[in-house]
N, C-alpha and C positions, 0 to 999 in steps of 0.2 A: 504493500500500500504506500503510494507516495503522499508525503505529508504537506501539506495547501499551507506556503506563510502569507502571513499580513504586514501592512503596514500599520503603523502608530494610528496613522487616519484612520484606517479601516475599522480599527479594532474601536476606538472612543465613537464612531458613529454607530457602528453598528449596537454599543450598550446603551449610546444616548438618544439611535435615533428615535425611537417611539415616543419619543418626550417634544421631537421639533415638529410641530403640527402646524402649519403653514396656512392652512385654511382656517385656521382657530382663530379667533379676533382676540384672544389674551396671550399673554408670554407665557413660558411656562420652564417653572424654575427647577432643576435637579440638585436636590440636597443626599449629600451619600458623605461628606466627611466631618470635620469638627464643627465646620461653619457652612453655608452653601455658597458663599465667596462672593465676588463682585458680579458682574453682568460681564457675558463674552459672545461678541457676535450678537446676532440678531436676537435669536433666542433662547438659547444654550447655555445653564448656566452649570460650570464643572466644579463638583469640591475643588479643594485648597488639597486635596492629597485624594492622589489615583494610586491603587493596588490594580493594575494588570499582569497578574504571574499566569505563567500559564496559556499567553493566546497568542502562543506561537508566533510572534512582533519580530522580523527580520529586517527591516527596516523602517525610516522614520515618513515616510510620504510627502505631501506637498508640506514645507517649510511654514508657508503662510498660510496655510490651513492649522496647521499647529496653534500657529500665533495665535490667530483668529482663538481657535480653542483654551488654548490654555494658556491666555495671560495671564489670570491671576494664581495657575495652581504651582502650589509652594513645594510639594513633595511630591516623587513620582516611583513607583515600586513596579519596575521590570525584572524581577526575579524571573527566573527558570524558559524564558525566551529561545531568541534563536540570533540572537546580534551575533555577527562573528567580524564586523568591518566597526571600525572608530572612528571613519567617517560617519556614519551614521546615526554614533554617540554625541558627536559634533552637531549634527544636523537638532538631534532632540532638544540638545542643553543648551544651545542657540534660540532656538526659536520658545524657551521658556523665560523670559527672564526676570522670571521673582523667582526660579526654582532654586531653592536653599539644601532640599537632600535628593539623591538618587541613588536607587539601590539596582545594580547589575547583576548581582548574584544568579552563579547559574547559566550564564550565559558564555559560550566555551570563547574565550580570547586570547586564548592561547598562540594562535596565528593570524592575530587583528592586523587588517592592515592599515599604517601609517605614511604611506604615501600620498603626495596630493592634498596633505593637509593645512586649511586657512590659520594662518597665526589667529587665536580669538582668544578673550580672558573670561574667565564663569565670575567675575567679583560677586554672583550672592550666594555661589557653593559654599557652602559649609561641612556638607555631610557626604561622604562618599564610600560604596558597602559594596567592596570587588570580592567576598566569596566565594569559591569555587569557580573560580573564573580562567585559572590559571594564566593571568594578562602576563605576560614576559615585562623586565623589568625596563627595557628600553619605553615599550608603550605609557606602564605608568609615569615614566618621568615625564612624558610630556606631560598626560593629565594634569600631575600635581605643578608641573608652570605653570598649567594654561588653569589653575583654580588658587590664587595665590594666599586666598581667605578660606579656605579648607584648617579645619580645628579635628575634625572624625575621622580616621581612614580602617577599614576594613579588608585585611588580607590575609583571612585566615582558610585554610584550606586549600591551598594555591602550589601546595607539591615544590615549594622552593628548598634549595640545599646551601643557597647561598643569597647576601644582599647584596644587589649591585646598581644601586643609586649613584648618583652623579656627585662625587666626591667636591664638588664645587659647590653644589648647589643646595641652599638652607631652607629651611621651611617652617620659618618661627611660630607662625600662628597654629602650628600644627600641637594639638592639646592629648588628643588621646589616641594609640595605636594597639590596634587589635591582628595580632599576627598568628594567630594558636592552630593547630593542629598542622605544622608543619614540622615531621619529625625527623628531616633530614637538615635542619637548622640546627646544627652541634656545636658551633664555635664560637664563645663571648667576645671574638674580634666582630663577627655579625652585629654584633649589641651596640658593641662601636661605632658602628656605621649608621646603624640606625639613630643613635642617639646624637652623631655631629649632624645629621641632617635634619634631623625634630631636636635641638636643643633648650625647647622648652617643654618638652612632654610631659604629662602629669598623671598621663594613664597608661601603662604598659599591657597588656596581656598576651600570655604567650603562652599558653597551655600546651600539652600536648607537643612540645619541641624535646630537642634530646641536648640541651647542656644541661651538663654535669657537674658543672660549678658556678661560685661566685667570686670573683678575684678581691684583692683585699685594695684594690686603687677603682671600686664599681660606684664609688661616692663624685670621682671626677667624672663619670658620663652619665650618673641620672641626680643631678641634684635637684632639682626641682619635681621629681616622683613621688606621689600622694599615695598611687594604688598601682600593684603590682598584684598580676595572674603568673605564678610560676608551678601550676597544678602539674603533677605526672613526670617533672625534670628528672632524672635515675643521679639526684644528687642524694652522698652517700657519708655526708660529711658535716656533724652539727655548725664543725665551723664557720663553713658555706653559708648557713643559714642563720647564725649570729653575726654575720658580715653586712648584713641586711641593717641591723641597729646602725652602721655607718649614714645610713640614707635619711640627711635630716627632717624631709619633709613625710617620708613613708609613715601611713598610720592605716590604709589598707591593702591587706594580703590575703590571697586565694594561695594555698597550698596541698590540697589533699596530694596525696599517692605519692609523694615524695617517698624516695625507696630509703633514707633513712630511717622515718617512720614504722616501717615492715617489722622492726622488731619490738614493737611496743602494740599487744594484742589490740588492748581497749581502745575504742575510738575517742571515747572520753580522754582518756589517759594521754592518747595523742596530742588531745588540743592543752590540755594541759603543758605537758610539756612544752610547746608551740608560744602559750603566752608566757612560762616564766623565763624564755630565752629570750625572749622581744618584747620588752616593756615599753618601747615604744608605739605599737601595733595597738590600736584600737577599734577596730573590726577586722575579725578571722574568720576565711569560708563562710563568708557572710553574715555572719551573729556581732552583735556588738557587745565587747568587753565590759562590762560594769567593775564598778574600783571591787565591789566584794565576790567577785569572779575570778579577779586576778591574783588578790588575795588567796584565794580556796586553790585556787589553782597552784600557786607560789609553792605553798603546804605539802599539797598532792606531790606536786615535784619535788620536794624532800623529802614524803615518805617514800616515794616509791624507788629511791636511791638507797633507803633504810634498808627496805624489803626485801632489795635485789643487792646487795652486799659485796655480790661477786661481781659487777660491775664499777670500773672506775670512776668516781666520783668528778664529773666537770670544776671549773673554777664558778662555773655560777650555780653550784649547789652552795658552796661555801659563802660565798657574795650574800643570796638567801639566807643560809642559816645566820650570818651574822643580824637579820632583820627580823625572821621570828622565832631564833631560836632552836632548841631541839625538839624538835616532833616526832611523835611515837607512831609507831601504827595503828590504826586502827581497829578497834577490836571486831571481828567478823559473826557480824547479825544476819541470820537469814532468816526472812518473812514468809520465805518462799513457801507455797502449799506442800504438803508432802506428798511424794510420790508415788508411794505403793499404801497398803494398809493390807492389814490378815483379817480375813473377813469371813464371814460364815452364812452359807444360802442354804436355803432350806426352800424347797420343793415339794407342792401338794400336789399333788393329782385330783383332789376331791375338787367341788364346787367352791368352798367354803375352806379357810384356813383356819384350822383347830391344832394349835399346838397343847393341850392342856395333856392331849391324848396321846403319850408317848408310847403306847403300841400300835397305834396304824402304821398299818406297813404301807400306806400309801402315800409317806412323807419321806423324803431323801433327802439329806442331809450333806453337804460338804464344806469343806472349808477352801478357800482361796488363798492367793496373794495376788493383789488386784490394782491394777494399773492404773491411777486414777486419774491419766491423763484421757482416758477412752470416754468416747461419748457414752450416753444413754443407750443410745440405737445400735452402737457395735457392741456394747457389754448385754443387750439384752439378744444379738445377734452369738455371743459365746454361749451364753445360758441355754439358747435353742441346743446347740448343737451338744450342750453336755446333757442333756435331758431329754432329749428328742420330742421339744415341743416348738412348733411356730412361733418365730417372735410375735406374730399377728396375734396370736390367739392364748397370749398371756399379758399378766398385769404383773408390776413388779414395786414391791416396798419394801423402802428404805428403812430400819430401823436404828435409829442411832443408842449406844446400848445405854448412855449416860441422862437420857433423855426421853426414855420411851413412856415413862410412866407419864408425863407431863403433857404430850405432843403425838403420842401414838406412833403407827407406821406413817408413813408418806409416801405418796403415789410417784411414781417417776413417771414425769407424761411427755416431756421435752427431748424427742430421739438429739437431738442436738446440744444438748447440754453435758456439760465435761462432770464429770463424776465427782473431781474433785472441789464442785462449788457445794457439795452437798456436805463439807467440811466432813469426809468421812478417815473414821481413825480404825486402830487397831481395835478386835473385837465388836463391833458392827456388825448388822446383822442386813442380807437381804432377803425378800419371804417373795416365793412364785406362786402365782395358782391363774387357773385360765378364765379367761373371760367369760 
């Protein structure tokens, strides 16, 4: 099946046009985003923000027909398209110009081509979302010339092994960068490059890349970093990640899956560890520190250096103890329900449960040890099979032995109920007889 693409045109008439009614003696307004925007064209009016993912956009169509459409819209979401030419990216972000974000994601530019192209500047680009796009890094520099008020840039997922931006060329206003899931990015000389050319960056993320360290001079290329994504790096070294407190501005960090962490079971225990290394950090994998957080945590991190004995003690367990002290363990409380219980079932055959009558022989008697993680419905699914009666076509009570004079047997009627809500202990009784 060959696949039918469209233009930009195509694709906004064909969603707006049931709305342009020409024979209509009123206007007629299309509201689909925050605002329903200014007045474009006769009588066509476009949100301030168009989401077209999905309908197959190859290119931009007539220029001035754009115009016409979309002066006043501010955002424009071409995700998952079919652009493969930058001329044509040109043609869109031309003929918009209040557009402040565009998002290309998805769309393969990988072999965009760049010939032929009008020198033109975006001055109200601000936001730009090249995901899985795989743009080669010749095409983005021009981009980022030709948009010199760009603060967002998004390139994550784009298969790169290396940076190779224009060693010349700075891009101040450049505020936050989103590079993550590129894990052929191993070299903190990369970080270098990125950070002489965004010299004012404030939001790093880079999840999913493979360095493996922090250098101890990473304070001369991000000083002005707020928040740092370094989720999944295979850094192996606390020191690495006490190198971090260098960063005078850093106070938010994403770190899960760091493969130091691997040897500290508890996920709790992790972030524990995590805030008493970085007192500077005050929001972690997303949570925010509170001062009695940090506290509790400080603690944790020197009992758990108590506990674990055969492990060397850091310099910042010591730094710690001199501020709260010696801390003990703590002593090990379990709430937890108990597990099993010895229990005793007792099986009538009769209509009527009569124990008073301890020679009917049609009363069977056993004892268990009973899993009380099992529901209703599979423990009354055992009793079938020891007894050889239908779950269907019995009734089952619960006798608690401490308790029965007060409150009698109890009906088990919830197949779905876990056994152990029925707070059952050693000595316990359950009584079968059929419906």
């Amino acid at each position: 099946m060959v696949m039918s693409f469209n233009t930009l045109v195509d694709v906004l008439l064909q969603r707006y046009e049931d709305y342009e009614l020409d024979d209509c003696p009123y206007e007629v307004f299309v509201v689909g985003g925050v605002s329903p925007g200014n007045k474009s064209g006769n009588h066509l009016i476009l949100p301030p923000a168009l989401s077209l993912n999905k309908c197959h956009v190859k290119s931009a169509g007539s220029e001035k027909k754009i115009r016409e459409l979309c002066a006043t819209v501010e955002e424009l979401d071409l995700a998952s398209n079919c652009i493969i030419d930058m001329r044509e990216i040109y043609k869109i972000t031309r003929s918009m110009p209040n557009l402040r974000f565009i998002n290309l994601s998805e769309n393969d530019l990988s072999k965009c081509n760049i010939e032929s192209l009008d020198e033109h500047r975006f001055e109200n680009i601000k936001s730009l979302v090249l995901n899985n796009t795989r743009i080669p890094w010749y095409a983005l520099n021009i981009l980022l010339d030709s948009m010199p008020r760009i603060d967002d840039l998004h390139l994550s997922l784009n298969n790169y092994s290396s940076i190779e931006l224009n060693s010349g060329h700075k891009y101040p206003n450049l505020k936050y960068l989103y590079i993550s899931g590129n894990p052929e990015l191993s070299d903190w000389e990369d970080i270098k490059k990125l950070m002489r050319a965004f010299p004012c960056l404030e939001g790093l993320s880079m999840a999913d890349c493979n360095i493996s360290s922090i250098p101890e001079d990473a304070i001369n290329y991000l000083p002005n970093l707020q928040s740092l994504n370094i989720t999944n790096w295979p850094i192996i070294s606390w020191q690495c990640i006490e190198r971090l407190n260098y960063l005078p501005k850093l106070t938010q960090l994403r770190c899960q899956g760091l493969h130091i962490l691997n040897h500290i079971e508890e996920t709790e225990s992790r972030r524990h560890h995590l805030i008493a290394r970085l007192p500077n950090i005050q929001r972690l994998n997303g949570g925010d520190i509170s001062g009695d957080e940090r506290v509790f945590a400080e603690k944790a991190f020197l009992r758990w250096y108590v506990i674990n004995e055969h492990i060397e003690k850091p310099q910042k367990f010591y730094a710690l103890q001199s501020i709260h002290g010696r801390v003990d363990p703590l002593a090990e409380l379990d709430f937890s329900p108990p597990k099993h219980a010895d229990v005793e079932v007792v099986y009538n055959e009769d209509e009527e449960i009569d124990l008073t009558n301890e020679d009917n022989d049609k009363i069977q008697t056993k004892n268990l040890k009973l899993d009380l993680n099992k529901s209703v419905g599979d423990f009354k699914s055992e009793l079938g099979s020891m007894f050889g009666v239908s779950p269907t076509r019995m009734r089952v009570f619960y006798v608690d032995s401490e308790m029965s004079d007060l409150i009698g047997p109890e009906l088990l009627r919830f197949n779905q109920k876990k056994l152990y809500t029925y707070n059952v202990r050693d000595g316990d009784q359950f009584l079968i007889d059929h419906k």
